[in-house]
BAPA-87017 format. One record per residue (C-alpha): residue number from 1; residue in one letter; z, x, y negated. Coordinates in steps of 0.25 Angstrom, whole numbers, plus 5000, padded with zeros to 4 digits. Layout:
BEGIN
<NUM A <Z X Y>> ...
//
This chain:
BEGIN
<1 X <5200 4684 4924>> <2 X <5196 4679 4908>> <3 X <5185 4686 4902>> <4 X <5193 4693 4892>> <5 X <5202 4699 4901>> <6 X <5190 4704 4909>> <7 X <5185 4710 4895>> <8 X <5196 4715 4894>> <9 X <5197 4724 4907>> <10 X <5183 4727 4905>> <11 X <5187 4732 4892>> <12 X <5199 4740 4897>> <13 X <5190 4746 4908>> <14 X <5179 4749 4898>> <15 X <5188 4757 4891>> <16 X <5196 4766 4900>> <17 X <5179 4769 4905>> <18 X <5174 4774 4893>> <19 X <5188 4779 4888>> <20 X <5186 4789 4901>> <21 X <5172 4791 4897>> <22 X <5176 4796 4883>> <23 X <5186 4806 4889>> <24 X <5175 4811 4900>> <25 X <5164 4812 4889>> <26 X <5174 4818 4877>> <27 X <5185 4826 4883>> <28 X <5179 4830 4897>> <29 X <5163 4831 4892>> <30 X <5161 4826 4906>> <31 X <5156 4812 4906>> <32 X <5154 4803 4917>> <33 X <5144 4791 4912>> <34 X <5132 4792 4904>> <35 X <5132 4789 4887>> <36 X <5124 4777 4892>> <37 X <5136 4772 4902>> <38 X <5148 4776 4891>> <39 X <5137 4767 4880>> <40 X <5137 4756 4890>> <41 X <5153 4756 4892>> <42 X <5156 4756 4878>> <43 X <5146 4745 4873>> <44 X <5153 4736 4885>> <45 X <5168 4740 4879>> <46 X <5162 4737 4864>> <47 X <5155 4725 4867>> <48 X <5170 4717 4874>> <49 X <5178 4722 4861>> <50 X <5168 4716 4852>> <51 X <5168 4703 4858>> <52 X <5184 4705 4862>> <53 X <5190 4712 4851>> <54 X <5204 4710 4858>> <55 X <5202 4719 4868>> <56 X <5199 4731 4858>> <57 X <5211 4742 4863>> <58 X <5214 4754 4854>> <59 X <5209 4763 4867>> <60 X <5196 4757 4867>> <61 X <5184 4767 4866>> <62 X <5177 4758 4853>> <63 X <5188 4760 4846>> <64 X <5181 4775 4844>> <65 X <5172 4771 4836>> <66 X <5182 4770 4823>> <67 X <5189 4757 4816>> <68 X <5187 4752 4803>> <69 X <5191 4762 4791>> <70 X <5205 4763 4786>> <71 X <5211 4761 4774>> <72 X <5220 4773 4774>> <73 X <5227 4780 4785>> <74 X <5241 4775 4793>> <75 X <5252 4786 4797>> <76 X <5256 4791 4810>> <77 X <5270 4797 4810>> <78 X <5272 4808 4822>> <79 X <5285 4805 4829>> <80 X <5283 4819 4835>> <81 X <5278 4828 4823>> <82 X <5264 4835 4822>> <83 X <5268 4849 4818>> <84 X <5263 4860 4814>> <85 X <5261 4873 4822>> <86 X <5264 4890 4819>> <87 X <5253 4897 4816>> <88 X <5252 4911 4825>> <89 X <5243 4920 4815>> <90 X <5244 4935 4825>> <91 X <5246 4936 4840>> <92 X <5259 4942 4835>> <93 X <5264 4930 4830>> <94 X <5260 4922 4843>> <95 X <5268 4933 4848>> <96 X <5281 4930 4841>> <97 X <5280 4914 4844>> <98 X <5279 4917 4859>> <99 X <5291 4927 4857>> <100 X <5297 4913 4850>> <101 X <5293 4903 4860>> <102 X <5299 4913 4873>> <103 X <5312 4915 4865>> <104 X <5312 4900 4862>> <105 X <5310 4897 4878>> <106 X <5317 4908 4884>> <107 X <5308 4913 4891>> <108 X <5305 4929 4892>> <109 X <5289 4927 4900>> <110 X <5277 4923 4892>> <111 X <5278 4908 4889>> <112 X <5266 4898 4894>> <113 X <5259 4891 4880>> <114 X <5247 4883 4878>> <115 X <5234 4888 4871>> <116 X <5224 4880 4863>> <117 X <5215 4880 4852>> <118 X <5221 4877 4838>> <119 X <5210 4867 4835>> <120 X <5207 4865 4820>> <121 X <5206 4849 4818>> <122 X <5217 4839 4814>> <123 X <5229 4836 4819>> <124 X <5231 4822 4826>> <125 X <5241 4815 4835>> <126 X <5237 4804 4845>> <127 X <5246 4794 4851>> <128 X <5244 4787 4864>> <129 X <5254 4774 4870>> <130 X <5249 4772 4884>> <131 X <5238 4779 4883>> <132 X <5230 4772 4870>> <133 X <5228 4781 4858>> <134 X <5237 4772 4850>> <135 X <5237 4782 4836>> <136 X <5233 4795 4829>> <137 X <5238 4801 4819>> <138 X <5235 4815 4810>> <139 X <5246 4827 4809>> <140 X <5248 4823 4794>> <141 X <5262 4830 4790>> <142 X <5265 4831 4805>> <143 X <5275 4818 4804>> <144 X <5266 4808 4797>> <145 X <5249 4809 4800>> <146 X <5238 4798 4797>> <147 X <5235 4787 4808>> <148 X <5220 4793 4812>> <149 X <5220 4782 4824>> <150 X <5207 4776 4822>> <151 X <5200 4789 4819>> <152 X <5205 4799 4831>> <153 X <5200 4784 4840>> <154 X <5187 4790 4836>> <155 X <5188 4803 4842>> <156 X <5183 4803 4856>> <157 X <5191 4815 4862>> <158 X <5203 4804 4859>> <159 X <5206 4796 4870>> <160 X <5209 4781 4865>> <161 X <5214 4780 4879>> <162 X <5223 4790 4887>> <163 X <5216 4794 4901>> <164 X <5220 4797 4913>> <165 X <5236 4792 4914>> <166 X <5250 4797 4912>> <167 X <5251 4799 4898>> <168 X <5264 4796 4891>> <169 X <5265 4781 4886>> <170 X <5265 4787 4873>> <171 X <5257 4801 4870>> <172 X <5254 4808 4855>> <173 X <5242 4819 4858>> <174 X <5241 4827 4845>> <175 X <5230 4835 4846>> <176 X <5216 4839 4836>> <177 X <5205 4831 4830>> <178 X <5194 4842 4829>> <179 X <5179 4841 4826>> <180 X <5169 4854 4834>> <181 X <5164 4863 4827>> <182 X <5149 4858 4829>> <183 X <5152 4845 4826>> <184 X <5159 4849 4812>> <185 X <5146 4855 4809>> <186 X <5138 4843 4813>> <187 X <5147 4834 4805>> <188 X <5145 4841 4793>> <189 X <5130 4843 4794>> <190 X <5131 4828 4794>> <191 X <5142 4826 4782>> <192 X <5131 4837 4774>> <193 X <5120 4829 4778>> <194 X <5125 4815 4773>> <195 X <5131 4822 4760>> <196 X <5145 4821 4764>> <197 X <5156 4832 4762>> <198 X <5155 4841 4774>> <199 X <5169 4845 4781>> <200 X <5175 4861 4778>> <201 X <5178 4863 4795>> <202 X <5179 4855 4808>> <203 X <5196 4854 4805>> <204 X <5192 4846 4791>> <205 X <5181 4835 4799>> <206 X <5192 4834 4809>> <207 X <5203 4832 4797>> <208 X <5192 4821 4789>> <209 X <5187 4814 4799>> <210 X <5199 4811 4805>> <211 X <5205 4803 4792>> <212 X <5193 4796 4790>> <213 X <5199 4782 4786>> <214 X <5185 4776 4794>> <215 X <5188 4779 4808>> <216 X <5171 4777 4809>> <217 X <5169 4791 4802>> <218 X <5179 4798 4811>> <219 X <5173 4793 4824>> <220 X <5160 4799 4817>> <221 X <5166 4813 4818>> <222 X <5167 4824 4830>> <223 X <5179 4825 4832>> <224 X <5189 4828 4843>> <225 X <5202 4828 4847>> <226 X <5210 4839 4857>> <227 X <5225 4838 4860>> <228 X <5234 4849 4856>> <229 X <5250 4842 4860>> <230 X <5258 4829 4861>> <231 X <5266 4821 4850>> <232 X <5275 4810 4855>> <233 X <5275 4807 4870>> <234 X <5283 4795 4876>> <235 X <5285 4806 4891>> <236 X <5281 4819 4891>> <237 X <5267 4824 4899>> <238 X <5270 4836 4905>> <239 X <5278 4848 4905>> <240 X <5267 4858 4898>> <241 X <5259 4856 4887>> <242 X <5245 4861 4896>> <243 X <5251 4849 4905>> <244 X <5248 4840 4893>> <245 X <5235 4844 4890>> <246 X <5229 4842 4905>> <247 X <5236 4828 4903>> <248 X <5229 4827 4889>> <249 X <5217 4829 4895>> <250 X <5219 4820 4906>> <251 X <5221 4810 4896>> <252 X <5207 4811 4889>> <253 X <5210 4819 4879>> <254 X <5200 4832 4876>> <255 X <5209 4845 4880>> <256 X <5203 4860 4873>> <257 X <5197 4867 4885>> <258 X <5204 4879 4878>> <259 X <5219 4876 4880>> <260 X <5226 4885 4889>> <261 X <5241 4887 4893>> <262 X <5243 4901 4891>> <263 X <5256 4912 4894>> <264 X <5261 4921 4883>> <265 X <5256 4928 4872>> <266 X <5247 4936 4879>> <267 X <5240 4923 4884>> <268 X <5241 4917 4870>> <269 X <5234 4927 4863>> <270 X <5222 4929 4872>> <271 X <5220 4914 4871>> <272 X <5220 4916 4855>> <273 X <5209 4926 4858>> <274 X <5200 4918 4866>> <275 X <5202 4907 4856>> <276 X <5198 4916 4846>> <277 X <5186 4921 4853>> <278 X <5181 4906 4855>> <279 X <5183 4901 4844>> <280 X <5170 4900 4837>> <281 X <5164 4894 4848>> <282 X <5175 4883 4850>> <283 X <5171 4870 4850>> <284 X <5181 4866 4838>> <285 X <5189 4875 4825>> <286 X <5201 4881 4831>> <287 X <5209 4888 4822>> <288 X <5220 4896 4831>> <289 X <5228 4894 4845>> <290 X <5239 4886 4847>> <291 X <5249 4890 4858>> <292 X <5261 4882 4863>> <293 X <5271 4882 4873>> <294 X <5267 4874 4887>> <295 X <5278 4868 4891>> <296 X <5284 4856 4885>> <297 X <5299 4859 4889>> <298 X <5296 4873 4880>> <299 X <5291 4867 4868>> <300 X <5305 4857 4867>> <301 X <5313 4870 4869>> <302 X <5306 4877 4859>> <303 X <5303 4865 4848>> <304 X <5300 4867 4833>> <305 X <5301 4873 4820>> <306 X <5301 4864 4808>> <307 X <5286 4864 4807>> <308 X <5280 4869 4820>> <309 X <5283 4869 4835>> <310 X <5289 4882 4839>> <311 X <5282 4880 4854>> <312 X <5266 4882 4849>> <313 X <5259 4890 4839>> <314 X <5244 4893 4834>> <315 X <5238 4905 4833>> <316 X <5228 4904 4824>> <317 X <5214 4910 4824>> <318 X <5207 4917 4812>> <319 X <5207 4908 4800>> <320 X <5192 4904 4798>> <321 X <5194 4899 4786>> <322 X <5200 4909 4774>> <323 X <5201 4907 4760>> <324 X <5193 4918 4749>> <325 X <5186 4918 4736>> <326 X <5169 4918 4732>> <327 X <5167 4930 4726>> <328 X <5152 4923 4725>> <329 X <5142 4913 4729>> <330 X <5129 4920 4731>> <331 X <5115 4912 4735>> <332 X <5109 4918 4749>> <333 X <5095 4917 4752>> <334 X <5091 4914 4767>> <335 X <5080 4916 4776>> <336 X <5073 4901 4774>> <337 X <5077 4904 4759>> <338 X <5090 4894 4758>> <339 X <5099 4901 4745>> <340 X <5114 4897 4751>> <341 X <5124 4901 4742>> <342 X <5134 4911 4750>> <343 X <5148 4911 4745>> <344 X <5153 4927 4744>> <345 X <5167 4927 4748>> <346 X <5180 4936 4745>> <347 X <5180 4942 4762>> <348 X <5188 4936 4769>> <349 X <5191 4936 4786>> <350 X <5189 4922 4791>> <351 X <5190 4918 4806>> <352 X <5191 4934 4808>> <353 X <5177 4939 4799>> <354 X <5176 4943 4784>> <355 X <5169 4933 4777>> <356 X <5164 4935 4762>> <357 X <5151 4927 4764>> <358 X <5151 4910 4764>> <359 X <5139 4900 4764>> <360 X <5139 4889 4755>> <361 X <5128 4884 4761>> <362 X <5120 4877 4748>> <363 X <5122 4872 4735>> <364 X <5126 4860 4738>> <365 X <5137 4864 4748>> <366 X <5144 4875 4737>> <367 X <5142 4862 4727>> <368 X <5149 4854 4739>> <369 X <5162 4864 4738>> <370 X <5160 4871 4725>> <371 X <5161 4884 4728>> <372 X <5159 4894 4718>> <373 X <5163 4909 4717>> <374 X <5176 4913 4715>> <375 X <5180 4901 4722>> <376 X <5192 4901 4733>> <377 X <5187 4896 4746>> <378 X <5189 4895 4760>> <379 X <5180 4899 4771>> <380 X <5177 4895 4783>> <381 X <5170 4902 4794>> <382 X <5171 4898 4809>> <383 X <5163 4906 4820>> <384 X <5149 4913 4817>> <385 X <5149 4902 4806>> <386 X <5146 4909 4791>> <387 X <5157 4908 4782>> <388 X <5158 4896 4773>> <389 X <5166 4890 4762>> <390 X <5173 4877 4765>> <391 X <5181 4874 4753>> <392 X <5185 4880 4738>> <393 X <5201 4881 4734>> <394 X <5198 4874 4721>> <395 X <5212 4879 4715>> <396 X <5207 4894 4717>> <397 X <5195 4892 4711>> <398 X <5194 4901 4697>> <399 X <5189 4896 4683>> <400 X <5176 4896 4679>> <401 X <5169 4894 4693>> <402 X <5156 4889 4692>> <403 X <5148 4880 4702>> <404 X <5138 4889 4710>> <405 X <5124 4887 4710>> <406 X <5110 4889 4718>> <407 X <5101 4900 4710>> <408 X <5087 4895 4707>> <409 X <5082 4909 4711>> <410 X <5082 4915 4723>> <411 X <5094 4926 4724>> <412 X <5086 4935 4730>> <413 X <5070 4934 4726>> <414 X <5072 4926 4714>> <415 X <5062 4913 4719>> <416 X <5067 4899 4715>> <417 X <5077 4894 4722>> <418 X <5075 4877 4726>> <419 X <5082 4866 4733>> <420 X <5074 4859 4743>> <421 X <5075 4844 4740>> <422 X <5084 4837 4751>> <423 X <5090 4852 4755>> <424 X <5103 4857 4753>> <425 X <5098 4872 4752>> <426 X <5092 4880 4740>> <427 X <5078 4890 4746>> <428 X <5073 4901 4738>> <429 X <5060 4898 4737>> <430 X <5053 4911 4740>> <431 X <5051 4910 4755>> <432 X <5048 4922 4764>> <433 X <5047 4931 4748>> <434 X <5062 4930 4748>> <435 X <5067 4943 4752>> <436 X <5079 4936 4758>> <437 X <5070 4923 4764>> <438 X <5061 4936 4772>> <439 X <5077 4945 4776>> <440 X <5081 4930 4783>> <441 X <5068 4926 4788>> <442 X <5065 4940 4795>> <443 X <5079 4942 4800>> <444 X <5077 4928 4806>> <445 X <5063 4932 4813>> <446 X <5070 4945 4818>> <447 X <5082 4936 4825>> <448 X <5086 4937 4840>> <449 X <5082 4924 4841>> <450 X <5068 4925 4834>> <451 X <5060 4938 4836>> <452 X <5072 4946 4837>> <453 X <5069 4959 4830>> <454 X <5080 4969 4832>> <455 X <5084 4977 4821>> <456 X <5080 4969 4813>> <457 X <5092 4966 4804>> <458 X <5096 4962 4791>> <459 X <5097 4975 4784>> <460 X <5082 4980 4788>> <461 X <5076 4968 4785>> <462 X <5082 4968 4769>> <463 X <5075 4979 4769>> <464 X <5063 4976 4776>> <465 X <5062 4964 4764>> <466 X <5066 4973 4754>> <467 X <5055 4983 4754>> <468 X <5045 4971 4758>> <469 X <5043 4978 4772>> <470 X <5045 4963 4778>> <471 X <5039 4949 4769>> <472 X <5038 4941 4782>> <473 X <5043 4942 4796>> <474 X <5028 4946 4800>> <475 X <5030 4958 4792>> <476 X <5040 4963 4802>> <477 X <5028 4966 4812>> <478 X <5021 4977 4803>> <479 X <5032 4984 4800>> <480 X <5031 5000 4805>> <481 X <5040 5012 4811>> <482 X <5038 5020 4798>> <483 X <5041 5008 4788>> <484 X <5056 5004 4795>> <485 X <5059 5018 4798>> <486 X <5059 5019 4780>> <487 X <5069 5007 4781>> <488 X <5084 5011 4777>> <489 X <5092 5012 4791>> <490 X <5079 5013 4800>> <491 X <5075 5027 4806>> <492 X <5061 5029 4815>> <493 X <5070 5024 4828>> <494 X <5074 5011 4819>> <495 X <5060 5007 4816>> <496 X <5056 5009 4828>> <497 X <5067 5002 4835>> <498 X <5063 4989 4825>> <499 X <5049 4989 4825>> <500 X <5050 4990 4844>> <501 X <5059 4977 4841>> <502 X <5047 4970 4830>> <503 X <5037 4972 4843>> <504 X <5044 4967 4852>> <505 X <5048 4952 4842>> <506 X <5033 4951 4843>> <507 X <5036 4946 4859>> <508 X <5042 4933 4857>> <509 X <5042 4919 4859>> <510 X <5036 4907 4851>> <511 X <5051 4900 4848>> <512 X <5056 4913 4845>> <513 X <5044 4916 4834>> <514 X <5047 4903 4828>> <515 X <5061 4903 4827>> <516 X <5059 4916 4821>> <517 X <5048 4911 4810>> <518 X <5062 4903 4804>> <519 X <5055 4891 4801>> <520 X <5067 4880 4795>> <521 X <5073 4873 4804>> <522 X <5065 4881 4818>> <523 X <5078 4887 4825>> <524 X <5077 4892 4840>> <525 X <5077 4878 4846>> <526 X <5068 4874 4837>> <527 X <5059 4885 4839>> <528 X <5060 4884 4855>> <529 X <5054 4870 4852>> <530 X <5043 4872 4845>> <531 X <5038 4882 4852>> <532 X <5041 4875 4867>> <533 X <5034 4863 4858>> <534 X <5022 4871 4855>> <535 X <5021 4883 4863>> <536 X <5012 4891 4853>> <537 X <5014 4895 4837>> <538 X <4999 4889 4833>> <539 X <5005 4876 4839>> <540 X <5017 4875 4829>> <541 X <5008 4879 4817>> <542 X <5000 4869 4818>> <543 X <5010 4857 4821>> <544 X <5012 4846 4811>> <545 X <5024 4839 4808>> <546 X <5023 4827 4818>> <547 X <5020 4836 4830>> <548 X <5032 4844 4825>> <549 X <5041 4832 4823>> <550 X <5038 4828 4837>> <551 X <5045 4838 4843>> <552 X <5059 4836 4850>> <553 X <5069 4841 4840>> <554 X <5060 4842 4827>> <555 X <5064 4835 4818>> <556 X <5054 4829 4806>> <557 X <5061 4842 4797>> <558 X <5059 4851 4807>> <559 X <5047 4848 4809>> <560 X <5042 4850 4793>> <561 X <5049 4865 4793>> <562 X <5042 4868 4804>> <563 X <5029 4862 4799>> <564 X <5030 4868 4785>> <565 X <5034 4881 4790>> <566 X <5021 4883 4800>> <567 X <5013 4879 4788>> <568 X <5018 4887 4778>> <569 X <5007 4897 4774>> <570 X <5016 4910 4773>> <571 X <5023 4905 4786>> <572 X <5011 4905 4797>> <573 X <5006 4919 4789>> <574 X <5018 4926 4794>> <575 X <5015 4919 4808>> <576 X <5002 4925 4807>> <577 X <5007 4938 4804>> <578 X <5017 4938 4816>> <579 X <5007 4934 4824>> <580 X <4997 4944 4820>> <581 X <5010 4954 4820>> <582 X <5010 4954 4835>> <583 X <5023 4941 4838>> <584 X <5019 4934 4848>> <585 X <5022 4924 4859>> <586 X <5019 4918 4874>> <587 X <5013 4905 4871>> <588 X <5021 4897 4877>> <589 X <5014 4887 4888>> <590 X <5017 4873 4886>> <591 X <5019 4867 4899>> <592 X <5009 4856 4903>> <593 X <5019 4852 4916>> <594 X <5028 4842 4914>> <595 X <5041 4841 4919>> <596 X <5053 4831 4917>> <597 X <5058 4841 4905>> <598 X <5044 4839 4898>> <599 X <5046 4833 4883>> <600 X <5061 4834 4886>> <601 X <5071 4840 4873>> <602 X <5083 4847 4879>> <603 X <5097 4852 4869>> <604 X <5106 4862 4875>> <605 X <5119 4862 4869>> <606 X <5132 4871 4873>> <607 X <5132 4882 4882>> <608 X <5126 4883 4898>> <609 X <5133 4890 4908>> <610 X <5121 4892 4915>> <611 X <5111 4899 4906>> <612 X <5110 4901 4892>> <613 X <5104 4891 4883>> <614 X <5092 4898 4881>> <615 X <5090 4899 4895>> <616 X <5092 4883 4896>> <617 X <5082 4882 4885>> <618 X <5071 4889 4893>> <619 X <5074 4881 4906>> <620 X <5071 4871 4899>> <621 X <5058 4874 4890>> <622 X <5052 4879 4904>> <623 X <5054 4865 4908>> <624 X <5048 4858 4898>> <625 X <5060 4854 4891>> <626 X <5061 4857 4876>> <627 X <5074 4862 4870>> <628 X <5078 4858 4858>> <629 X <5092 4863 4848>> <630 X <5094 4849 4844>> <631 X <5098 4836 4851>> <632 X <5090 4823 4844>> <633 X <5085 4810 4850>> <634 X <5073 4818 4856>> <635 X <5082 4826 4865>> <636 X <5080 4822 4880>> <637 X <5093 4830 4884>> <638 X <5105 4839 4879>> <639 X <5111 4849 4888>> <640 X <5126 4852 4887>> <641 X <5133 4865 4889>> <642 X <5146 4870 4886>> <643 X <5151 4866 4873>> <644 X <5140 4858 4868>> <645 X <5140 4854 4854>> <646 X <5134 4846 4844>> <647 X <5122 4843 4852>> <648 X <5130 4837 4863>> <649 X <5136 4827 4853>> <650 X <5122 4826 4849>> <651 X <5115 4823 4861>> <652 X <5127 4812 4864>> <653 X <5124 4805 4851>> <654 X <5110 4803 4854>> <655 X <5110 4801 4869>> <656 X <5103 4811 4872>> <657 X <5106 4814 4886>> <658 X <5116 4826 4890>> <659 X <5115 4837 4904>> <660 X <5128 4846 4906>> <661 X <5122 4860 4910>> <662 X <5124 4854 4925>> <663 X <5114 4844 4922>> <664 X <5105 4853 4915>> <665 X <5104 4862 4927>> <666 X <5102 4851 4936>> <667 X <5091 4846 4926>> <668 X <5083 4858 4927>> <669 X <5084 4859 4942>> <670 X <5094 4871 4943>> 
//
């Protein structure tokens, strides 16, 4: 045999390998060979094309990686149209289109429908000749879309290559390009932190990063792609549409573990609620249901309207985006002193809450989307997110609107308002004599997760400020029965029933007491850290910046806030304080014996079914392990639950090595 045609096999075998390995690894999450082994594979494959460009195939696994830039985009006409769907807004009108679809089949029982997410991305449709992704196109005008070959190439949940075997010689899969939830958010951390335009929701990326005329940007962007039907086929699959998605899925494509075949109304409807009551915690934006009749026979019985199929609908979920009107933008004081401008909105219900508050972040970003009051604007709020504004209908906007703009005072105590150089936020400059800095920064300290005072809400501490009862959190410790008893809304029982919870904060823990203290930057992760690190508060007080910066996980930043605030005058008074009020905790002892989790920096990400993650956390400090909330280069090992997000993609891009819960168990001998 001649050496090219032995390239050639090799080449042939080298792609079918890692083309399997990209299916175990992107659609199964169940990889069979190390990042080093896929590495070694891939080099092999890259390094024969480069020297034999003829043997390059469309299928081939570089070809990921994006082409050069285009100069504008081709078309793709869709012999079989890409239509649109009825929207179901009540389980009443889902009741009438089942009515419609039994009258339509003649059939008296409950009819047997598919039920899946309606995810919210953009439209796409793949075509496949003998298994090779041959071309991709968008939904355009549903006859006509954009040729998106080169870009969807990039996406990994795309096979470049059917799996398995079977399919039809000729197969169009139209499904959604989508981008989860955590990786929007990390995508735009980054676009805000290069000084690019950040995007108004995941469905916006997905739209953007798809129809970039440089395939290299899109194949820089999260996103994914799940199958929701068929377009063209040259035989038919199967009989059912459930039948196709198991097939879909043998072929390498990545299914939505939420899909279901389901029967009747009945079964419709308590889909829609579970759907609903998952929602926020979905990987990825869904914005309703889509139910369609199973069997394929049906659905050519039953056809279409002029605009829609008549055998499918979507029920869609709670808008969580709705138009309203800015009443006003005010500037809100925090507890570390940031002013953000708030935006106060006409109420309105989105995604099922009233919402008449909406952050605008900083100056920079209301500058960004010019948003002033009496504005029309949309606003957007998914999960236990806050409400935000993610664009102004300029065509609504009245006359004699002016540009809003940062006080130089203080809204609340009147000190000087500044802009830090190289920050984005404006700080009142007033510290701890800011009567809103002291409400934030003692209903911080009293927080479940810091020394978790009960009772000790919002309303009594504005009044506890008020009056100058409380200037620092220390203050809460020489507080008296007869004092809160005077306080609107507390009787004898009351202040008694607050001051039994103030004794017993003073029994903590070191991390706790940290966190508590609210130095920038400190969360809960941190603040296991540094007191695993140190084991004792004097130790902290006195660290300097290097011994700081040396710790797994503190960055130089970190490590100046946490310097500055343990040597800030006013700050370790108020640590005298508490300490001389009576908080206190067991020194921790730091263990001398080594064992093979010594020096080691473990991330947990997702959820365990064996324990809670705190309860992982704990296993591992008592092993000599330290925890940290934040994959970097100095992280040892990342342990994966259910769901993981961001810190999974993370850990992966670094090769930072990865344990399943299995392995996890296995690791710490149970």
């Amino acid at each position: 045999m001649r050496e090219t045609d032995k390239l050639k096999k090799r080449a042939e075998e080298l792609r079918r390998e890692i083309n399997y390995h990209n299916y175990r690894y992107y659609v199964l999450d169940q990889p069979v060979v190390s990042d080093a082994e896929y590495d070694r594979l891939l080099r092999e494959l890259q390094e024969i094309e480069q020297s034999h460009p003829e043997l390059i195939t469309p299928d081939s696994p570089t070809q990921r990686v994006g082409a050069a830039p285009l100069a504008a985009f081709g078309t793709v006409r869709h012999k079989v149209p890409m239509t649109s769907m009825d929207n179901a807004f009540s389980d009443e009108e889902v009741g009438e289109w089942d009515r419609r679809v039994r009258k339509g089949l003649e059939v008296d029982g409950g009819a047997t429908y598919t039920a899946e997410p309606k995810f919210d991305g953009t439209s796409v449709s793949l075509r496949y000749e003998n298994g090779v992704l041959t071309q991709a196109g968008t939904r355009g005008d549903g006859a006509t879309g954009e040729d998106v070959t080169a870009n969807i190439r990039t996406i990994k949940t795309v096979p470049l290559h059917l799996q398995g075997q079977g399919w039809p010689r000729v197969l169009e899969v139209r499904g959604e390009v989508v981008i989860p939830k955590k990786d929007f958010a990390r995508l735009n951390a980054e676009q805000l932190k290069r000084g690019d335009k950040v995007f108004a929701n995941p469905r916006n990326a997905a739209a953007g990063s798809l129809r970039q005329l440089d395939p290299r940007i899109t194949a820089g962007r999260p996103l994914s792609f799940f199958p929701w039907g068929l377009g063209e086929v040259s035989e038919a699959p199967a009989r059912r549409y459930s039948e196709v998605v198991q097939q879909l899925k043998d072929w390498g494509f990545r299914v939505t573990e939420f899909f279901r075949v389901v029967k009747g109304t009945d079964e419709c409807l308590k889909y829609y609620r579970e759907i609903l009551g998952r929602r926020d915690k979905l990987p990825f934006e869904v914005d309703g249901v889509v139910y369609k009749v199973d069997a394929l026979g049906a659905r050519e019985q039953l056809g279409f309207t002029a605009r829609a199929p008549r055998w499918a609908i979507a029920h869609k979920l709670p808008a969580h985006e709705e138009t309203t009107v800015v009443e006003d933008i005010i500037a809100s004081v925090g507890r570390t002193g940031v002013v953000t401008p708030v935006a106060k909105l006409r109420p309105v219900h989105v995604g099922g809450v009233v919402v008449s508050n909406a952050t605008l972040h900083n100056q920079d970003e209301i500058a960004r989307k010019d948003v002033r009051a009496g504005d029309t604007v949309i606003v957007r709020r998914a999960g236990e997110v806050i409400p935000e504004i993610v664009g102004v209908i300029k065509d609504k906007r009245p006359r004699g609107t002016k540009p809003w703009r940062m006080p130089r005072k203080c809204p609340v105590c009147g000190s000087e308002v500044v802009r830090e150089p190289q920050e984005a936020a404006h700080r009142c400059t007033a510290g701890l004599y800011c009567p809103a800095q002291r409400m934030g920064a003692i209903l911080h300290f009293a927080s479940r997760h810091a020394l978790d005072i009960e009772g000790l809400g919002d309303k009594l501490v504005e009044q506890l400020v008020a009056k100058d009862l409380v200037k620092t959190v220390a203050d809460l410790y020489r507080l008296d029965e007869k004092t809160l008893a005077g306080l609107e809304r507390m009787g004898e029982r009351s202040a008694q029933n607050l001051l039994e919870q103030i004794e017993k904060s003073k029994h903590t823990t070191l991390a706790r007491f940290l966190y508590a203290l609210g130095v920038p930057q400190v969360g809960e992760a941190t603040a296991d850290l540094l007191a695993d690190h140190f084991g004792d508060l004097d130790a902290i007080l006195e660290a300097d910046r290097e011994t700081l910066q040396g710790i797994p996980g503190v960055g130089p930043a970190m490590a100046e806030d946490i310097y500055t605030f343990f040597h800030q005058k006013h700050n370790r008074e108020v640590i005298k304080k508490l300490r001389a009020g009576g908080v206190r905790w067991p020194r921790a002892e730091r263990k001398k014996t080594r064992t093979p989790f010594s020096g080691k920096t473990f991330v947990l990400t997702g959820a365990l079914a064996t324990m809670t993650r705190d309860e992982a956390k704990n296993r591992l400090r008592a092993l000599g392990a330290t925890v940290s909330g934040s994959v970097s280069k100095k992280t040892d090992y990342v342990i994966a639950g259910a769901d993981p997000g961001s810190k999974a993609a993370k850990a992966r891009e670094l090769g930072v090595q990865m344990l399943s819960e299995k392995e996890f168990l296995r690791l710490i001998g149970e």
